[in-house]
N, C-alpha and C positions, 0 to 999 in steps of 0.2 A: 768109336769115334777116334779118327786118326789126324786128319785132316782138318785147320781151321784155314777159312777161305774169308779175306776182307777185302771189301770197296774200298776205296782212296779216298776219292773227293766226299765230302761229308760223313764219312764213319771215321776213317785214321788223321786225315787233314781238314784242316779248317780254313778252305781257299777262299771263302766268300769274298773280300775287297779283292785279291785278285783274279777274280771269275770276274764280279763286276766292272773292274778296269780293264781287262782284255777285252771284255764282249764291246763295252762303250768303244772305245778306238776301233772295232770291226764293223762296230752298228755307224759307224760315222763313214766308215769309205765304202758302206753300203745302202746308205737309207734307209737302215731298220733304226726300230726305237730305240731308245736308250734307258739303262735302267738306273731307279736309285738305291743307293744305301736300306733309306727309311722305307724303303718298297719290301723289302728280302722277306719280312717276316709273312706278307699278305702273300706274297708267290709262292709261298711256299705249301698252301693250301690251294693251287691248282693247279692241273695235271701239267707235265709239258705240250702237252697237244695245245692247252689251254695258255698257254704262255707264248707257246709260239708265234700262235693269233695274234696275244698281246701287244706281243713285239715286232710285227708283220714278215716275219722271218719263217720261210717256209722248208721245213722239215730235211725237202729233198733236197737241197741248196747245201747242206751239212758236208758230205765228202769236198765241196771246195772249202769250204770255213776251215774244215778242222786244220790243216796243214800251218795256216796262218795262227790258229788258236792256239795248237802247241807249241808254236814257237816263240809266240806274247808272251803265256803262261812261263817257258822254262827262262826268258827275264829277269821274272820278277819270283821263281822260285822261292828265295830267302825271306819273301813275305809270308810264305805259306808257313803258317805252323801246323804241328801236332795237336792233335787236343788232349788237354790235359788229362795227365791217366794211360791214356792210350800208350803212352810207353813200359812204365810198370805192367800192362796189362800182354802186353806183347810179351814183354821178358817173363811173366809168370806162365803163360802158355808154353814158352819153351821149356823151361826147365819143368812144366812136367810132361814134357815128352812131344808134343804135340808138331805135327808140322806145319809151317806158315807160307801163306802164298797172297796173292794180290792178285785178282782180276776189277781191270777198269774200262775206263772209257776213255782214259788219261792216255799218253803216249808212253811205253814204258822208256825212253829216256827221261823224261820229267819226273817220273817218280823214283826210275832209281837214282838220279839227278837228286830229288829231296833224302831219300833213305839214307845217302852221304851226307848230306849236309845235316842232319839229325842224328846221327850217329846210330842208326838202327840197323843193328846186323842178326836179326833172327828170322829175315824173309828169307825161305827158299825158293822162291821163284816169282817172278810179275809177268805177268798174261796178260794183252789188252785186245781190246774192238775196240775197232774204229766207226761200228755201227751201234746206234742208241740204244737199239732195243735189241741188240744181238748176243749178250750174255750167256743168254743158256747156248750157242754154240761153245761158247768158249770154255766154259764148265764141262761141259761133257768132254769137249778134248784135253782139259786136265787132267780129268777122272780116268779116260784110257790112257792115256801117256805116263800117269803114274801107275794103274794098274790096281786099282782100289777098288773097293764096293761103292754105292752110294751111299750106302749107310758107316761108311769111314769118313765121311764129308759132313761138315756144319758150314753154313755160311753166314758174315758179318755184314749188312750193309743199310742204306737208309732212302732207299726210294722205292717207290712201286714197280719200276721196271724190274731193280730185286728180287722182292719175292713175286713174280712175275714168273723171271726164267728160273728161279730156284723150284716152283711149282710144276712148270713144264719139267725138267728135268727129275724130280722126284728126290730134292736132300731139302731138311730143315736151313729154315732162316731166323736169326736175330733180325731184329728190326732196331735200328737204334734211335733215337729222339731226338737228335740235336744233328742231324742232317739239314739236306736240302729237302724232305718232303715231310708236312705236317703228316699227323696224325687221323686227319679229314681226309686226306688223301688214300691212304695206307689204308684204311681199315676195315674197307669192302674186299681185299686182299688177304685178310684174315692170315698176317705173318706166323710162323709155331710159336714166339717168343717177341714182344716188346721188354728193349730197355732205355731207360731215360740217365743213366751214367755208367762210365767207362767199367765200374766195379761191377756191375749186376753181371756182365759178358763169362764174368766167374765164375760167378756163381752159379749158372746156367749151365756152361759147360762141364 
């Protein structure tokens, strides 16, 4: 194991009020629902498919949102924190050797946009989709363009589309607990690894 691979949203950043206030402001000059606060924890136990419906916000509709969404989002950046740990836990993966990278869903402006304003300097690279469920492309073109096995790869993240593409593609995943998807969700997915804090990613590794 060479290679540690982490999500943004919900495994290193904790954007939940600003995911909420961006979407509400899009949901308004589009007629989709609006979501609340006190909602986040029940949503979190079903699928996005199952959200989507929710919120009558249809899936394919996504390549025009997102443009308007990253650019809500890099706003209100400075709202966005870390979660706690997650830094220590970054800095001990470096120093013992490990390389770090970021694939999201996120726009890599915005995050490397956050990685400055938190003062995190142990990512080697952020790789993003712009499609939901397009991840395992993006993995696998890390994994060639760095020139690695699969088995030099672990990946950190906290939804089912996660260990989804980590599955298709063929590398281990952390699942981690305090994301955006319950543990209902995740767990017909059967991730190689749940952790419920930032420390266990340690110990694992």
């Amino acid at each position: 194991m060479k290679h540690i691979i982490f999500d943004f949203d919900g495994t290193l950043a904790d954007s939940t009020a600003v995911l909420a206030s961006v979407w509400n402001t899009i949901a308004k000059e589009y007629d989709f629902k609006e979501v609340q606060l006190e909602d986040i924890d029940s949503l979190k136990k079903i699928s996005i498919t199952e959200r989507s419906k929710l919120f009558n916000f249809p899936l394919h509709k996504l390549p025009i949102i997102l443009p308007q969404f990253y650019r809500l989002y890099q706003q209100s950046i400075k709202d966005v924190h870390l979660f706690r740990g997650m830094k220590d836990v970054l800095k001990a993966i470096e120093n013992k050797g490990y390389t770090i990278a970021i694939i999201s869903s996120n726009s890599k402006d915005n995050i490397s946009e956050f990685l400055k304003v938190n003062d995190i300097n142990h990512v080697s690279e952020v790789l993003c989709s712009s499609r939901i469920f397009g991840k395992d492309r993006v993995i696998k073109k890390y994994i060639k363009e760095t020139n690695i096995k699969k088995s030099d790869v672990l990946y950190v993240g906290d939804e089912q589309r996660d260990i989804v593409a980590c599955k298709k593609v063929g590398i281990p995943i952390i699942w981690v607990g305090w994301g955006y998807d319950a543990i209902e969700v995740i767990q017909s997915e059967k991730p190689d690894y749940k952790v419920f804090s930032p420390a266990e990613i340690l110990t694992i590794i």
